[in-house]
C-alpha positions as CSV (number, residue, x, y, z in Angstrom):
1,X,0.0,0.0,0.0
2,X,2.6,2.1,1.0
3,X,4.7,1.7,-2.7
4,X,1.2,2.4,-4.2
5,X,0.7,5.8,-2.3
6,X,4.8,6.4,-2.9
7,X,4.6,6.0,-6.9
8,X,1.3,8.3,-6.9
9,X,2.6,10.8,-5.2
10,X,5.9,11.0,-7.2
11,X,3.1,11.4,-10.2
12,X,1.8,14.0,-8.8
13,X,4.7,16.1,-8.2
14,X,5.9,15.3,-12.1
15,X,2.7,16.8,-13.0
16,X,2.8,19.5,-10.3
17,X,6.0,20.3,-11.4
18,X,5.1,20.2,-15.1
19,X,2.2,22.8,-14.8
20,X,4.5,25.1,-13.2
21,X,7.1,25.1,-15.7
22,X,3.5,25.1,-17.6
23,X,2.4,28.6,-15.8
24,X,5.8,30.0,-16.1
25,X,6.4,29.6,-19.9
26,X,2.1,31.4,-20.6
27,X,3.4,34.0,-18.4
28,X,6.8,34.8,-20.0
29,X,4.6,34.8,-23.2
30,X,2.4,37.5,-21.6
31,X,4.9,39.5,-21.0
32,X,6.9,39.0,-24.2
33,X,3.9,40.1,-26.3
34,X,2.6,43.1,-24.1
35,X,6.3,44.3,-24.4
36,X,6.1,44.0,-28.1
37,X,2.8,45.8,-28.1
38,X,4.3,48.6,-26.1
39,X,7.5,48.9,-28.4
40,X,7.2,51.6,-31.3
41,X,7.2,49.7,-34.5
42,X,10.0,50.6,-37.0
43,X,8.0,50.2,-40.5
């Protein structure tokens, strides 16, 4: 039981850990494009 609970919690830090890299990347986006919005365009 105890190996059972082990491996599912050791999922569910992959995947905890996954949606934060997940979070950070949609963030850094954000922020990329509303910096590019904000820039002057050169055309």
């Amino acid at each position: 039981m105890l190996e059972l609970w082990n491996k599912w919690y050791e999922t569910l830090v992959t995947v905890e850990t996954l949606a934060t890299v997940v979070v950070i990347a949609v963030v850094a986006a954000g922020v990329m494009s509303l910096v590019e919005r904000r820039r002057p365009t050169k055309h």
